[in-house]
C-alpha positions, 0 to 999 in steps of 0.5 A: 436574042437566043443568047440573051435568053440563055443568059437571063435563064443562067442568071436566074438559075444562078439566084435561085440556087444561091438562095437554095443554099442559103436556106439549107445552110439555115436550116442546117444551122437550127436543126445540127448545129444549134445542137452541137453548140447546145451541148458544147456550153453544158460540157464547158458548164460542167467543166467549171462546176465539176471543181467548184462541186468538189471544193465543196464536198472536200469542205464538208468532208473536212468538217466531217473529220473535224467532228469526229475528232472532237467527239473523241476529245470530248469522250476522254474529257472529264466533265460533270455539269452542264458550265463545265460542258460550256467552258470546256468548247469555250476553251477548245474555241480559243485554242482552235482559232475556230473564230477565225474560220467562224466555226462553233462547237454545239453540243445537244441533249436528248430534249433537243436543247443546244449549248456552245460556249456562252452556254445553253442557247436554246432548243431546235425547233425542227426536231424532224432531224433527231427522231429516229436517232441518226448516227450523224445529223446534218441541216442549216438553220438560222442562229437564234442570237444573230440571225446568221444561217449556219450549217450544222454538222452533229454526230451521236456519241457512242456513249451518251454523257449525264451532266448536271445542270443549274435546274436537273441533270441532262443527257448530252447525245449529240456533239459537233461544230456549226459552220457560218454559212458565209464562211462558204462562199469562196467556194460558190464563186466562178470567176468564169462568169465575172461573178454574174452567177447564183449557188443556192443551197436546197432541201430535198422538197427544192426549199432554199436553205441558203443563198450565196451572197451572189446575185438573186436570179430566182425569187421564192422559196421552192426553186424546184418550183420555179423551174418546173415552170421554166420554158426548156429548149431542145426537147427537154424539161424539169422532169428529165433534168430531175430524172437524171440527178436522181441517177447520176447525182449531177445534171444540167439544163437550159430554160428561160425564166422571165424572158431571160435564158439560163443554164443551171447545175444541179449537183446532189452532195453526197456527204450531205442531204442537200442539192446545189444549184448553179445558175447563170445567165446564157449570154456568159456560158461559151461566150468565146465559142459563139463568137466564133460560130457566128464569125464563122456563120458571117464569114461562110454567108459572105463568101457564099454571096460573093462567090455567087456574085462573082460566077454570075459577072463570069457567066456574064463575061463568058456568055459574051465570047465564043463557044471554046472561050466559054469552056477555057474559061469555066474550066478556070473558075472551076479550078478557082472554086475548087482552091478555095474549097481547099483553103476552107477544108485546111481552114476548117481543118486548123480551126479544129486541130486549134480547138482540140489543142485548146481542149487538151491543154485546158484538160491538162491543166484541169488534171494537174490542179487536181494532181497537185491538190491531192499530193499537196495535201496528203503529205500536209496532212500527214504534217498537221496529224502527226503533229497532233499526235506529238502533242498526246506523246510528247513525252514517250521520246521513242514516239516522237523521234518517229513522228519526227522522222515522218514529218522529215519524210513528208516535208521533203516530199513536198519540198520535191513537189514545189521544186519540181514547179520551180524547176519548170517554171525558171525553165519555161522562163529561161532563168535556167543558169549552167555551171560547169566543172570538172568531174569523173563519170565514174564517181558521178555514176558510183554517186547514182548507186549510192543515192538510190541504194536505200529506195531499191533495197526497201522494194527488193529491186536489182540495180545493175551498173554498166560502164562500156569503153569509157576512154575519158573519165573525167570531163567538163559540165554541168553536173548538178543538173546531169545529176537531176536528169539522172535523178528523175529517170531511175526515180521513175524507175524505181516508182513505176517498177514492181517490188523485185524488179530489175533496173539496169543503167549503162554509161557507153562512151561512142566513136567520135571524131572530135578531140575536145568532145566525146560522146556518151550514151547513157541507158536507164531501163526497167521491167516496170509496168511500161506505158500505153503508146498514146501516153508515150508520145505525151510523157515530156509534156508538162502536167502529164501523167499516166491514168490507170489503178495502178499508177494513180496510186503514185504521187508526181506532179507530171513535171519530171519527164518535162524538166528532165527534156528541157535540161537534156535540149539546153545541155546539147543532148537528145532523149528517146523512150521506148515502152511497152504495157506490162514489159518495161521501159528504156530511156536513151540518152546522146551527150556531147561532154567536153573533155576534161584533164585527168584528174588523181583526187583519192578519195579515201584522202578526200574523206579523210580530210572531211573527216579531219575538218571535223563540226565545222560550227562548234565553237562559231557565233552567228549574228542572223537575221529573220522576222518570223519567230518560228523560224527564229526559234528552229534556227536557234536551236538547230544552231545550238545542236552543233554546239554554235551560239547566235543572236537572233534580230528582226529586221535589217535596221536592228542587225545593221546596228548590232554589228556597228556595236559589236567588237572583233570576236563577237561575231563569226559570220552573218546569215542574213534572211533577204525579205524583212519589214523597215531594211530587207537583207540586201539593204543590209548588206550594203549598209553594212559594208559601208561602214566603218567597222574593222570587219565591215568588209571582211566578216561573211554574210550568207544570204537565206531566201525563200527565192532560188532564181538566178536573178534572186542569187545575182542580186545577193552576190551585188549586195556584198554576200557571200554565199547564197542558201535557200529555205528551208536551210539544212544544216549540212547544206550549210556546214558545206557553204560555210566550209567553201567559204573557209577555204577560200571557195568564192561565192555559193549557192546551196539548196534548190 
């Protein structure tokens, strides 16, 4: 009886503490964890708005950069009456291809009267905007002749210019461009959100100027309004949400507006006097973080009724037994619970090193998307500036051969940079294909010299070479990619180190007890700016680049340390660095390398005999094949400036047919672009070694292709090419290609 009574209170004991627990893990869940999740959307919100707010003001900065050059276009214009004024923007409308874009030129005189192109449309009707004579005017408005919102850009001009009109003369102040508001909504869309979202474009009062073509979440014209009567969560309100953009020109929030709960952005442009916001229904902000929270809660809840159920059916079984079974017994469910609760915390442990994984990557990829805008479009608007200035100086020679060569420049940065994704991404695809041969790694080490001797002298460095117990000189591998790795380290080198610096390379042959392998130990160091231990231990990751004022200054992708791992790994090696802040760096780098037969080629004949080969293209005609008339028209002419001739056509079907109808000596050799309309260059190919044509199986054809992946140069040599270039060509690479050809050398693949 006692013992029943024992077992009852224990039972109950049991159920009370379990429904204790159960009420403090709720009432932890309201108070810390709700507010933990509560801060975790508006983080994820703000990782999503951040780029699309910074796409917009690029926009609007580029639109700023478009007025100001055609305020100076419209300075050196020489125009008398007000129809000049409309023929002269209806001209620079037609040869912009500002249509496309839905941009109009506007000009404005000082009684607030505009005209575009099709001439004086009409007055403003706001002429709050021009009353205290700003320097530069921005607004939205709704056009007069389609009833279409567009954003108005306008700049004074520094010399105001009297025209004369049909009626009396007239003072044109203002000049600038008005862009089609919907032109803009590429950039309000947020393909997290499925679409489900609303931008709103506001005054400086909250008053709509205009809405993305999303979806209508707030009805009425001041939105500020609206959400100062929203019901705010978490101790917060409109005021404070406001208070914070005042200070930081971004804040976000949480409310609910007709029954339904919102997060929203608020975002002050700071090119422009407007205010954004951002509006999305809660249900698809964080969705995958909720999810897992409520899996979690479930999963914590019904193993905490379990357990207790199952420690009640044990008190139950030990209340049955003797005294010492009981104990054995307790001690064994103690120990159970006590492995469980280890599970959990190696659980709870995994999930959170998951979840910090998850954020890093999604910071990484963030980092790189914003790297690799910027150092797109710097080299792309050096491109397009200069080739603006071409246009004013095309007839100084000196000039353009300057802008010339800094168009060259800019081009093989962005070769590089698109090179470098390609790299990665054939590597991370396993397309990387080997070739080995033989070659010296003194030459190999002499080439690395003479490569970087130009960069290193324009900085004022010391290069240093070291060659230690080199007992094997020539050997077998893949050279072009060692080339590559060395590449990448001393051009990390030369970037990272300051002008008069030093770097220093060492080649070292090891002890080894193999008699086909030997070992090497190669050393690229430098007294540069060295790196944080931190960002030492992530600098073969991809998209990974170090963050200070010094280094931000320099372009990369944050791929190069990344390829330069994955070769050295595929090729059998190892790769270490050693660093520290403001003392330098040092890779190290272990390869096995095949030995090869010594090898007696002089080099002094070798550049004799290249000398002896002379242009290799005067004289040749080319049959080639490519669709784009630009590029056509660069190859025709590049060909031309080696003293070759070629015959230029669109498509596979017309080349097909012109070689049919051609006679020995018409044509030296085919370049055959591979993506064409009607017949692509593979299809050509074959057709053409069909045929009947006496030199249908002899005449070289040399495959062009945008396309490097070794699939891509697989596919050309089972066509029937000879050789394999990629875009965009470069005539030496081609002299070379069509030199292995000559004499004899097999299929080639040249370029990246």
């Amino acid at each position: 009886m006692q013992k029943a009574k024992s077992y009852r209170k224990l039972i109950l004991g049991c159920c009370i503490a379990g429904i204790v627990m159960l009420l403090a893990f709720f009432f932890l869940y309201h108070t810390y964890i709700r507010d933990i999740i509560y801060k975790e959307r508006l983080n994820q919100m703000e990782e999503i708005t951040h780029q699309m707010f910074q796409n917009l003001e690029d926009v609007i900065d580029s639109h700023w950069d478009r007025v100001t050059e055609e305020c100076n276009y419209l300075r050196d214009a020489s125009i008398q009456t007000t129809d000049e004024l409309c023929g002269y923007m209806k001209k620079k409308y037609e040869l912009s291809a500002y249509a496309d874009h839905r941009i109009t030129l506007i000009a404005v005189d000082s009684e607030g009267r505009y005209y575009t192109e099709d001439g004086y449309i009409g007055l403003f009707r706001d002429l709050d905007y021009f009353e205290d004579n700003p320097e530069q005017i921005n607004f939205v408005f709704d056009s007069m002749t389609d009833n279409q919102s567009e954003m108005v850009f306008l700049k004074r001009l520094p010399e105001p210019i009297r025209l004369q009109n049909r009626e009396k003369k007239t003072t044109i102040s203002y000049f600038g461009i008005a862009q089609n508001m919907e032109q803009l909504n590429p950039y309000f869309s947020c393909d997290a959100y499925n679409g489900n979202n609303s931008v709103y474009v506001l005054d400086d009062n909250g008053f709509k100027l205009f809405n993305s073509n999303q979806v209508e979440l707030i009805k009425g014209h001041n939105v500020f309004s609206v959400l100062q009567k929203m019901k705010y969560f978490h101790n917060s309100s409109f005021d404070e949400t406001k208070a914070e953009l005042e200070e930081k020109g971004c804040s976000y929030s949480n409310a609910i507006l007709d029954g339904t709960e919102y997060f929203y952005a608020l975002k002050r442009l700071e090119n422009a006097e407007w205010t954004l916001i951002f509006l999305v229904p809660a249900e698809y902000v964080a969705t995958n973080t909720l999810r897992l929270v409520n899996f979690v809660m479930v999963f914590i809840i019904t193993f905490t009724v379990i357990v207790a159920v199952c420690v009640m059916l044990g008190i139950s079984f030990v209340m049955r037994r003797n005294q010492q079974e009981a104990i054995r017994v307790e001690r064994e469910n103690n120990a159970r619970l006590e492995t469980v609760n280890t599970e959990l915390r190696q659980a709870k442990r995994a999930a959170e090193e998951a979840f910090q994984v998850a954020q890093e990557a999604n910071r990484s990829k963030s980092n790189f998307l914003a790297n690799m805008s910027h150092d797109i479009r710097t080299p792309m608007n050096a491109i397009i500036g200069i080739t603006s200035l071409i246009r004013y100086d095309a007839g100084d020679k000196g000039k353009v051969i300057e802008y010339a060569d800094k168009i060259d420049t800019s081009s093989q940065h962005l070769l590089g940079i698109i090179n470098d994704v390609l790299d990665m991404s054939k590597i991370e695809a396993g397309k990387t294909v080997f070739k080995y041969s033989d070659f010296s790694i003194v030459d190999f080490i002499q080439e690395l010299d003479t490569i970087f001797h130009a960069q290193i002298h324009e900085k004022k460095q010391t290069f240093s070479i070291t060659k230690e117990n080199i007992r094997h000189e020539w050997v077998n591998g893949d050279r072009v990619h060692l080339m590559q790795i060395f590449s990448n380290l001393l051009s990390n080198a030369i970037k990272y180190t300051q002008e008069g610096g030093e770097i220093q390379l060492l080649a070292e042959e090891c002890e080894s007890n193999s008699s086909v392998y030997a070992k090497y130990r190669f050393l690229v160091s430098d007294n540069g700016m060295g790196m944080s231990a931190d960002f030492k231990n992530t600098i073969f990751d991809t998209f990974t680049r170090a963050e200070n004022s010094m280094t931000n200054k320099i372009q990369g992708t944050g791929l190069g340390m990344a390829i330069t791992k994955n070769l050295v790994d595929s090729m059998g090696g190892t790769i270490d660095v050693e660093s520290e802040p403001g003392q330098g760096s040092c890779f190290e780098i272990f390869m096995d390398l095949k030995i090869a037969e010594e090898e007696s080629v002089s080099l002094a004949l070798q550049a004799e005999t290249d000398k002896q080969d002379g242009n290799i293209l005067q004289g040749m005609k080319f049959l080639c094949a490519e669709d784009n008339k630009l590029n056509a028209e660069i190859l025709t002419e590049l060909l031309k400036l080696e003293g070759a001739e070629c015959t230029i056509c669109e498509n596979g079907e017309e080349i097909l047919k012109a070689f049919e109808q051609s006679v020995p000596g018409d044509y030296d050799m085919i370049l055959m672009d591979v993506q064409m309309p009607v017949m692509n260059g593979y299809e050509a190919t074959k057709a053409i070694r069909r045929g009947s044509h006496e030199l249908a199986k002899k005449i070289p054809i040399i495959a062009m292709t945008a396309n490097a992946f070794s699939e891509d140069i697989q596919h050309s040599l089972a066509a029937g090419m000879n050789a394999h270039v990629s875009k965009p060509v470069e005539m030496k690479v081609l002299k070379k290609t069509i030199k292995s050809i000559k004499s004899g050398g097999g299929y080639r693949t040249a370029g990246h």
